[in-house]
N, C-alpha and C positions, 0 to 999 in steps of 0.2 A: 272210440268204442270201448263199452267195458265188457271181459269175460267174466259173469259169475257162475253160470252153471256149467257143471262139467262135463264130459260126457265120460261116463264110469269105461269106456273101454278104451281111453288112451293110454298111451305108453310113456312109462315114466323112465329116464335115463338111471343109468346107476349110479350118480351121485345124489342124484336129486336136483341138478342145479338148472335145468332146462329151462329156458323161456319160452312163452308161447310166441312162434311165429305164424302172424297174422297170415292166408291165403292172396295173392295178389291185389283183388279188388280191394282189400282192407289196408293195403299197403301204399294203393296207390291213393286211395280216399286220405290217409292222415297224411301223407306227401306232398298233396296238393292243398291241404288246408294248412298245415305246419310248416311245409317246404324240409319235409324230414327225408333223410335217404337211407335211413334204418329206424324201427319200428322202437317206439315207448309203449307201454299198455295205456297210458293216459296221459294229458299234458291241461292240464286247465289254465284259463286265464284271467284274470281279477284286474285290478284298480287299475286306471292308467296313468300312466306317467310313474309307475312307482315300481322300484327293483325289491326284489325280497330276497334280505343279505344271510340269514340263517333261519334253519327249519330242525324242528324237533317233532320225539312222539309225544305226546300226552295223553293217557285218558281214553285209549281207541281216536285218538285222532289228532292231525298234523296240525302243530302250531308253529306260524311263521313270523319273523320282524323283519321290518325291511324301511324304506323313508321313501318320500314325498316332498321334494321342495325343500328337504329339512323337516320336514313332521315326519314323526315314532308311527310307523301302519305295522299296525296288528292283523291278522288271520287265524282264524279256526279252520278245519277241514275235516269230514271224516276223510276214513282210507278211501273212498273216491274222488276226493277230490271236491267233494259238494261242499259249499261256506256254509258253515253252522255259525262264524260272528265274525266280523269284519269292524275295525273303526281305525281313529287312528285317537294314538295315549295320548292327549295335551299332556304338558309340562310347560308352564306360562313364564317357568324360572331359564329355560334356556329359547336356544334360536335354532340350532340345529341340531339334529342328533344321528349318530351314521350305528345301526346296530350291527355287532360283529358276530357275538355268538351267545347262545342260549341255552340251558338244561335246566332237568326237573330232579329237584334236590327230592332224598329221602323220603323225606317228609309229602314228597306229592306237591311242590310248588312250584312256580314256574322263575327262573331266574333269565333275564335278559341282560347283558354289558355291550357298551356302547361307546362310542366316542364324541362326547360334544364339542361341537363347530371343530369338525374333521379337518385335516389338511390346513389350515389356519397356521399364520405364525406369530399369531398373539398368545400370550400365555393364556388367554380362555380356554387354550384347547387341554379337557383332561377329560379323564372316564368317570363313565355313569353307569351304576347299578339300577335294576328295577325289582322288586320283586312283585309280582301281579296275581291275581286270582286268573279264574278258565276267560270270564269276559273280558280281559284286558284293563279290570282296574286298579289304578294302586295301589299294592299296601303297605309298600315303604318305597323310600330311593335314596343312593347316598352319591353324592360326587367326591369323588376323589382327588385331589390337587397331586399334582407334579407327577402327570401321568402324561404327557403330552409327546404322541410318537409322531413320525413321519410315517407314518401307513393307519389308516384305520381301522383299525386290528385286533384284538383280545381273545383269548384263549378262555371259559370259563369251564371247570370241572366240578362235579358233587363231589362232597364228600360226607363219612358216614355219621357222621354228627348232625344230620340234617342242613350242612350248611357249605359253604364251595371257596373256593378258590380263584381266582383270577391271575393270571398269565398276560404279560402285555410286557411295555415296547415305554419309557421314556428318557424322549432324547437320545434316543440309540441305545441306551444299557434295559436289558431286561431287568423286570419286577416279580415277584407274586405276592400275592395279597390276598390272604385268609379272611372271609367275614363269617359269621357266625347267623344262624337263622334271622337273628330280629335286627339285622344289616347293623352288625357292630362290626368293627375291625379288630381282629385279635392279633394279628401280626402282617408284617410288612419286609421281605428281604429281597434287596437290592442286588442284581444276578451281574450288573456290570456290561461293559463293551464285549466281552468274551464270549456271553449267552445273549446277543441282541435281542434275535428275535427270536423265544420260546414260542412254538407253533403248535404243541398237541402232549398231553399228558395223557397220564393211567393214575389210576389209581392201588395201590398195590393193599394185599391183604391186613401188612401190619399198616397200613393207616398212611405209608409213605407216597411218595408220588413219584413216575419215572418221566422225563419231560425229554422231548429232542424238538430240532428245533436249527436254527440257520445263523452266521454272521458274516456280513457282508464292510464291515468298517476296513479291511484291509483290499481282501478278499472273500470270495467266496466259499468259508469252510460249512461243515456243518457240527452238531453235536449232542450230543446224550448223555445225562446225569441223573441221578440218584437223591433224592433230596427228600428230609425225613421231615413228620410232618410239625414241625416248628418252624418249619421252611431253611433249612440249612444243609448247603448242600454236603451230601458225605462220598460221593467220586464222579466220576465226568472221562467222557473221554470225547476228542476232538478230532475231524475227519478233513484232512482239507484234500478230497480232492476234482473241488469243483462243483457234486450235488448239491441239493437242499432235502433236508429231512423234513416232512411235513406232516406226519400222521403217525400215530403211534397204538399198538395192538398189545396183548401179551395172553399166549398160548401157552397154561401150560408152563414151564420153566425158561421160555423163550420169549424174545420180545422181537416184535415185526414193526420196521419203520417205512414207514409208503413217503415217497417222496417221487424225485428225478435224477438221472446221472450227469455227470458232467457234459454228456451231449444231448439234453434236454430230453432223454427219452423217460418213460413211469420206470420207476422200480420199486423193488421192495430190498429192505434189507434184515439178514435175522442177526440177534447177537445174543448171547447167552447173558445171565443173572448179572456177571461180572462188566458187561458191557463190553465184552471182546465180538466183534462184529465176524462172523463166522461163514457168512453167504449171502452172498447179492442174486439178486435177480430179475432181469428184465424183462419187460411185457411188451418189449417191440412197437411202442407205441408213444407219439410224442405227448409231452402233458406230466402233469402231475398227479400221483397219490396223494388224492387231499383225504381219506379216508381209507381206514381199513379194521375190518373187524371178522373172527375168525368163527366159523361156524362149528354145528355140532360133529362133527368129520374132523377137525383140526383142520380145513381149508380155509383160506382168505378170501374173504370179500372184497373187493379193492375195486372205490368209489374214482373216476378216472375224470381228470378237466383237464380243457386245453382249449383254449380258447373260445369258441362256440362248441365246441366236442364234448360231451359228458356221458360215460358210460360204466358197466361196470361189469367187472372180470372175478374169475374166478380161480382161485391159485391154489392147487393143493401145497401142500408144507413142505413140500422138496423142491418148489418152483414149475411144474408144470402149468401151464394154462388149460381148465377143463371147458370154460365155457367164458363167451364175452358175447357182450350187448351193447352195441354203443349209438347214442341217439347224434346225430350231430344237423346241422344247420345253419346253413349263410346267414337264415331271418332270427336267429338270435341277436338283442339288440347284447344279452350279457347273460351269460350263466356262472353261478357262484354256488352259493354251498350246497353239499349232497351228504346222504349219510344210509348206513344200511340201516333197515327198522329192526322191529324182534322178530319180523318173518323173512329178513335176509333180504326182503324187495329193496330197492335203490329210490330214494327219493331227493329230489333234488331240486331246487329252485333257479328265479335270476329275473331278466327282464325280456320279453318275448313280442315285438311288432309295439314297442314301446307300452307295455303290459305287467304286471306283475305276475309271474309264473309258476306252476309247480306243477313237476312232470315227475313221473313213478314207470320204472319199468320191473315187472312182476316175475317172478322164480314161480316153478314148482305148478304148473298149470298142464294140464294136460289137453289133447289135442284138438279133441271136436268140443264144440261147447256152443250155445246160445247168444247172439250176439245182440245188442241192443244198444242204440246211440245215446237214450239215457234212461235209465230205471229207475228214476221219478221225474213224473214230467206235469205240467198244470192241464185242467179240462180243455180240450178241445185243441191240445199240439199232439203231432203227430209222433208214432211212435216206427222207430223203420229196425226189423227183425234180419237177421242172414244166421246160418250156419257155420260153421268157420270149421275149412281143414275137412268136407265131409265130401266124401265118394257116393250119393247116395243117388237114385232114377227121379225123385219125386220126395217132395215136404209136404207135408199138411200141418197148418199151424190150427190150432185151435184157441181161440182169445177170452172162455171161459166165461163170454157175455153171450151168448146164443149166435156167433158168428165163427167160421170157418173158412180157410183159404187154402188151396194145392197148388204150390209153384214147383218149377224146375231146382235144381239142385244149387245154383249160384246164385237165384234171384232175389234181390232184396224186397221185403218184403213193407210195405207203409199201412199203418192203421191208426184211426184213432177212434180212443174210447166216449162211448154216451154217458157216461154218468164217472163220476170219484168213488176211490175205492180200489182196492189191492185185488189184482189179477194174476191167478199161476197159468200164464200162456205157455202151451206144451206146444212144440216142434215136435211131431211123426217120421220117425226117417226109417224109408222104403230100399232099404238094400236089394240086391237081387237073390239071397238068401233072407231075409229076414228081417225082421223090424224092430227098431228099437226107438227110443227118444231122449230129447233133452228136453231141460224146463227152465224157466225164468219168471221170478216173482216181480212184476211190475206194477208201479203204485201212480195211481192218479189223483192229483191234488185238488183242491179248489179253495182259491184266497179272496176275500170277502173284501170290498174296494171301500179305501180309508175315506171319510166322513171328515174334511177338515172344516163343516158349517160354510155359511155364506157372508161373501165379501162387507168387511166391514169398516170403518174408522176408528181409531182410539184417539186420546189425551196424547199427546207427546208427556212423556216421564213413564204413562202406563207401558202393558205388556201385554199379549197373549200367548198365552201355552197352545201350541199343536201338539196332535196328539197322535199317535199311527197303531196303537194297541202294543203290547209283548208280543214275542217268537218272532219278528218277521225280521229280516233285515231291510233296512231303512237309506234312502238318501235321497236327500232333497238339495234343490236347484243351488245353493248356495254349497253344496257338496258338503254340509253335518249328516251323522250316518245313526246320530243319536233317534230314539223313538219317538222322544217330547221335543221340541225346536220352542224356544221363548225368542218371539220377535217384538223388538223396539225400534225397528227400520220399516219406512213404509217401501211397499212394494209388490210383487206377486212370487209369491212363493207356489212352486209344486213341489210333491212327493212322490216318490215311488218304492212303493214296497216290494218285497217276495218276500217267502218262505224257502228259496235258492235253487224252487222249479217255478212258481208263481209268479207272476209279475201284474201290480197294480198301480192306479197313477189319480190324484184329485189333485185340483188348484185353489187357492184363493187369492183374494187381491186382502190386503190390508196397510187402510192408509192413515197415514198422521195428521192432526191438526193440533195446533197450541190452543188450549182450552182457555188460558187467562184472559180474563176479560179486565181491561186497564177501565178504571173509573177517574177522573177529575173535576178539579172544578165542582166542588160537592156544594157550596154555598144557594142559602134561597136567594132567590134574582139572579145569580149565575150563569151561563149556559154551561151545563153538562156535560165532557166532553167522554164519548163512550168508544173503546177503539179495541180490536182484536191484534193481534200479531199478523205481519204484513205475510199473506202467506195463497197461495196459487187456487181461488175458488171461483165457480161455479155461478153461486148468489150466495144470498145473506138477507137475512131478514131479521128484524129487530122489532121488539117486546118492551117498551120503558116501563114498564106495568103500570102506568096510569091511561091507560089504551088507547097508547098512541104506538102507530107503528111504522115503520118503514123497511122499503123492499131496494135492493142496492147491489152492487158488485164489489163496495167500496170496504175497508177496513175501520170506520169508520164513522159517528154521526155526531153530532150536537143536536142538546134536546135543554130548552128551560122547561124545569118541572113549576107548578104552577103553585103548588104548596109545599110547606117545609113536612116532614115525614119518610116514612122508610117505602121503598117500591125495588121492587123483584126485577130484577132484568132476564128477558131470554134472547138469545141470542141464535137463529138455528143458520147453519151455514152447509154449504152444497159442494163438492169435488166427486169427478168419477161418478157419477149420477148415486152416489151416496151422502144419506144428510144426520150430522149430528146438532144436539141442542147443548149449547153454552149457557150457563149458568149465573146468575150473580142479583148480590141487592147492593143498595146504596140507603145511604140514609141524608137525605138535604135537610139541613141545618141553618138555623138560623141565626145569624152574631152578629153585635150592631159594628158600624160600619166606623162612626169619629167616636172611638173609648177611650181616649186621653183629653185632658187640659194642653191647651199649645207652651203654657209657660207654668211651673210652680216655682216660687221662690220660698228659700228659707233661710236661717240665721243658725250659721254651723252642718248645719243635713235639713235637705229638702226629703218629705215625705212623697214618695211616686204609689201610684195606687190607682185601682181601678176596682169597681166593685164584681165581684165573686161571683161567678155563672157557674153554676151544680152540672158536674159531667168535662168542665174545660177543662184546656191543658193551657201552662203559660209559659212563655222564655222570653226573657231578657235579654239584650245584647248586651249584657255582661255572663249569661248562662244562669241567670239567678230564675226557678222556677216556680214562685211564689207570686201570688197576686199583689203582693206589693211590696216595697221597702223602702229603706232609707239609705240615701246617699251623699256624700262629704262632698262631693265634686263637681260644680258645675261642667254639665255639656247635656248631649241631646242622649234620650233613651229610648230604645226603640224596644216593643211587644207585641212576638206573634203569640197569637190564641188561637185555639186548635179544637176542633172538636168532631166526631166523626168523618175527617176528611177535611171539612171545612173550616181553611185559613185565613184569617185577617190579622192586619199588622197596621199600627198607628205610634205614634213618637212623641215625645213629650220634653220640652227643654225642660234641664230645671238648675236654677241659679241659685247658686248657695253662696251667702253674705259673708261675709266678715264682720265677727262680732266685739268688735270694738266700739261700732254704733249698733244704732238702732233706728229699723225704720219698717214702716206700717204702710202698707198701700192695697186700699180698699180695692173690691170688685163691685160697686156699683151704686152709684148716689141717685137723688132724686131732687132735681132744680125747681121745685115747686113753689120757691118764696118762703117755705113754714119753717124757716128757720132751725129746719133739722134735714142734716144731708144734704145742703143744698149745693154744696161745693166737692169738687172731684181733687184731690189734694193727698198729697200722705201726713204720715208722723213719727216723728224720731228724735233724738240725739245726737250729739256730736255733729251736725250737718251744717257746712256753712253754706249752701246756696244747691240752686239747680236749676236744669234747664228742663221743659217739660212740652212736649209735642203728642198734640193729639191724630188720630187718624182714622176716615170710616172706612168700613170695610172692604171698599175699591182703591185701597189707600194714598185716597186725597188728603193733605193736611188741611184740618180744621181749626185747628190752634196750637199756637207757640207762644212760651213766656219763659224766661228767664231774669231769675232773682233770689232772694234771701228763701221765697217760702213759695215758689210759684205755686197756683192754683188754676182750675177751669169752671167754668159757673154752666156749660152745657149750648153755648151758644155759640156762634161762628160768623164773622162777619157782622155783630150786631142782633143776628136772627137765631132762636131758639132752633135747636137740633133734635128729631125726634127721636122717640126713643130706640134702643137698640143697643145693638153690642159694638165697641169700639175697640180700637188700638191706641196702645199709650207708649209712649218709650222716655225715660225718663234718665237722666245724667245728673248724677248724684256727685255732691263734691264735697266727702265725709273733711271733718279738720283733723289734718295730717297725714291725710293717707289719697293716696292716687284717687281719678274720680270712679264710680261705679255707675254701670246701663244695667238699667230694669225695665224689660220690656212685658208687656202683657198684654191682657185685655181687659173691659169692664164694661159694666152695663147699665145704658142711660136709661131710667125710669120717671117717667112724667105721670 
């Protein structure tokens, strides 16, 4: 419940330190939702699964750090407790990050320090600076090496240069470490096993720092030092007897250290300038002073934990106890840090029914006041009104929208408003003397439901931006808290919005297909082979654009297009009762099929060649990519041609002579009697003999002869051969040199 109106005739204590305590029914109400057995003014509760390890003021409002699995969770709040931002930092450069403690430098910035991969005993583990804007984003960070404590812990202070200090813990010897606003390191002093664990500074006027603090490497002493701000310490004195010094104040010419005594109970201790410790003081209560800080009276504030117990007391400066508040709880899953604000209220964090928490209990209220379970709330939830602490016959609540209600004096009272828009609901109280009233300004929202369009498919590689507008806080299924969400995952995403009384919610489905459409087999006479990515559909239907089509389930089809030219492919395919269209052209091409000679011979380099098509591409199986050339070496060459897709490949022997002789061997005679051509025969030098075999195309021999000069006249058995192309193979037997095979072809013309 929150109190914000007062009722102008209660009674204010004479220090000022009072809290409001709530009337039974209010007590039993937050009892039974919180499992509380003393009253907080407020407890709210945020993210699940996440602890919120330190909390500050900022700005008119509470900002918290805390983790997740290892993810940085940020929080805004105002003073009720209402989320103004919520996210969590990415940092893609580590894995986990434990946040210890937080302040707002000077300058009005927000400084976070942290421990990355906590409790770890790889050297990974060291501390991490943030400095962040009010939304939580950043605008520097620096890691620090050989910071690596057994506790995940750090101590950060402002200082008056706009810029802070860090306090920590490695490998057992305290540190501090000065950084400068635009996160430089200006110095670094190593505090040793003696000062392990520094737990809480001040800051003093000439610039210096007064730090106490605990070490446990022997045993358990504690200690307090003076250290100027170069970071060198200039006196110290050491306490063993069994407490821990945990928080540190300074009043005035005195300095107050909240800690515990040696039989675990809170204290405080005071010591003068000199560090001579001059009175202790006990609060009769187990736990520790993890904070203290001294009000306008010179009394202390003392911030009180102990296990699920977190409260806070009131100590005038000679040790009296004026006033204590203490919230405690079995359903705390973990309470952690607390701190008094600039109105002296207690705020304080941790994890609550595996929740992230932040609970406030409020000073300085006075007695009757207007109660209301929340003072903004969205159209059409209900609003429930009581009085608190009031003796009175009869209410009459007035709702300032032309409705009125009279209950009894304890009755709570439920309404809700017709329309949005700021209401001063007045409470009438009916004494038996006299009438007075309280009032409460409550606000009715109304949040306009996000528009994520309708379900659709994209390209696998593309993207879509969702979109949920500014002001609202955001989360959606995948648990991003950002406004815009870019998805490259098919799937069904919802959102949900508020404004942190409003709550809205849209879905979409959106799903992936691979767009690429594979073409092969691009040759005319071909078949076509046209294929998608093997992928979960619906139907498919296919466009060759020469309008032919086909309807299928398949990833796949073969099509002979019927002429050489370019045609359009579509391709439209179905999932999810959603259909996109694929895209594509081809171009079928035409290349002849036998483009080489079976045999070229020549005398030193044969000439290989093929003639020149405008637009080809040509390779060699030597890598040569020219339409032709000349080679020293016989063997076989082989040429793929290429052209819009469409490959052919053909081979060509080619026999290169040795030119020592000489020899001539025709491609085609004509045995017609006229005395020209009539004989199939070569011509050369140096040649003492050869054997020469003919053969037709089926390759039957048709003639063999070996001699000085064989010859073939075109006839076979007696009988003339018709005409056509033949095979010849011929064995050459140069004088002196081994024999040579010349194989080929040639052509019989009658």
């Amino acid at each position: 419940m929150e109190i914000v109106t007062i009722h102008r005739r209660g009674n204010l204590y004479k220090y000022k330190f009072n809290w409001t305590y709530k009337p039974i029914w209010l007590l039993a109400m937050i009892c039974s939702f919180l499992g509380l057995d003393a009253q907080s003014t407020w407890t709210k509760k945020y993210n699940k699964s996440t602890i919120i390890h330190t909390i500050a003021e900022y700005n008119n409002s509470y900002v918290g750090f805390g983790e997740k699995k290892g993810q940085h969770y940020f929080i805004r709040t105002d003073f009720d407790g209402i989320v103004q931002k919520e996210k969590y930092i990415n940092d893609s450069s580590i894995s986990s990050f434990y946040p210890s403690s937080c302040c707002i430098t000077l300058d009005n910035q927000i400084i976070v320090a942290g421990i990355v991969n906590p409790y770890s005993s790889s050297s990974n583990e060291h501390l991490k600076l943030y400095k962040i804007d009010s939304n939580a984003n950043i605008i520097w960070s620096i890691s620090i090496p050989n910071t690596s404590p057994n506790a995940a812990r750090c101590k950060i202070l402002a200082t008056r240069d706009s810029g802070f200090v860090v306090f920590g813990t490695d490998r057992l010897k305290g540190y501090v470490i000065k950084v400068n606003k635009n996160g430089d390191q200006v110095f670094r002093s190593n505090l040793g096993y003696k000062f392990m664990y520094p737990e809480d500074a001040v800051l003093n006027e000439n610039g210096s720092f007064t730090v106490c603090g605990f070490e446990t490497h022997s045993q358990f002493t504690s200690f307090i030092f003076h250290m100027n701000s170069s970071g060198k310490i200039t006196s110290s004195k050491i306490y063993s007897n069994g407490g821990l010094f945990r928080s540190i104040s300074k009043s005035g010419n005195n300095y107050f250290v909240g800690g515990s005594s040696s039989d675990n109970k809170a204290s405080l201790s005071k010591f003068n300038e000199k560090l001579i410790r001059n009175r202790i003081y006990s609060l009769n209560v187990s736990g520790d002073v993890l904070g203290v800080k001294s009000d306008q009276f010179g009394n202390l504030i003392c911030n009180v934990t102990s296990g699920t117990s977190c409260g806070l007391y009131v100590v005038s400066r000679y040790g009296k106890i004026l006033e204590k508040s203490t919230v405690r709880s079995s359903n705390f899953d973990q309470t952690w840090y607390g701190f008094s604000d600039k109105n002296l209220n207690y705020v304080f964090a941790g994890k609550l029914h595996n929740l992230g928490f932040i609970s406030k209990i409020e000073k300085n209220k006075e007695s009757t006041a207007l109660l209301v379970n929340k003072r903004i709330q969205c159209l059409g939830s209900k609003f429930k009104f009581n009085v608190s602490n009031n003796h009175t016959d009869s209410i009459r609540y007035e709702f300032e929208d032309a409705e009125t209600l009279t209950t009894s004096a304890s009755e709570e009272v439920e309404y809700t408003f017709h329309a949005k828009g700021s209401y001063n609901v007045k409470a009438i109280l009916f004494y038996p003397n006299q009438i007075d009233s309280v009032s409460q300004i409550i606000t009715v929202k109304e949040l306009k439901k996000p528009n994520l369009g309708s379900d659709t498919l994209l390209c696998i590689g593309n993207t879509i931006q969702l979109s949920t507008g500014n002001n609202v806080i955001t989360l959606w299924n995948n648990v991003d808290t950002s406004s815009n969400l870019v998805i490259d995952e098919a799937g069904t995403y919802s959102v949900e919005i508020s404004d942190g009384y409003c709550v809205q919610r849209d879905t979409i489905y959106v799903g992936f297909v691979d767009c690429e459409i594979t073409i092969k087999q691009t040759c005319y006479l071909d078949s076509t082979l046209i294929s998608i990515p093997v992928q979960r559909l619906d139907g498919v239907e296919w466009f060759t654009g020469d309008n032919a089509k086909f309807v299928n389930k398949t990833n796949r089809i073969k099509h002979k297009f019927q002429y050489p030219g370019k045609y359009y492919i579509r391709v439209k395919v179905s999932t999810n009762s959603l259909n996109k269209i694929l895209s594509d052209s081809v171009i079928i091409t035409s290349l002849p099929i036998d483009f080489l000679s079976d045999t070229l011979t020549g005398c030193d380099s044969v000439h290989i060649h093929m003639r020149k098509i405008v637009g080809c591409s040509y390779l060699w199986n030597n890598k040569d990519s020219l339409h032709s050339y000349f080679t020293e070496i016989s063997g076989m060459n082989k040429l793929r041609i290429q052209k819009y897709g469409c490959i052919r490949e053909d081979s060509v022997f080619a026999l290169v002579k040795d030119c020592n002789y000489r020899i001539y061997i025709p491609t085609a005679f004509t045995p017609n009697s006229d005395q020209v051509n009539d004989l199939f025969s070569y011509s050369g030098s140096n040649i003492l003999n050869g054997t020469m075999t003919i053969f037709n195309l089926w390759g039957e021999k048709m003639y063999k002869e070996t001699s000085e000069h064989p010859h073939w006249n075109g006839t076979s058995n007696g009988a003339a051969c018709t005409s056509g192309a033949y095979a010849y193979k011929l064995l050459i037997s140069p004088i002196g040199m081994p024999s040579q095979l010349y194989i080929g072809s040639l052509t019989l013309l009658r």
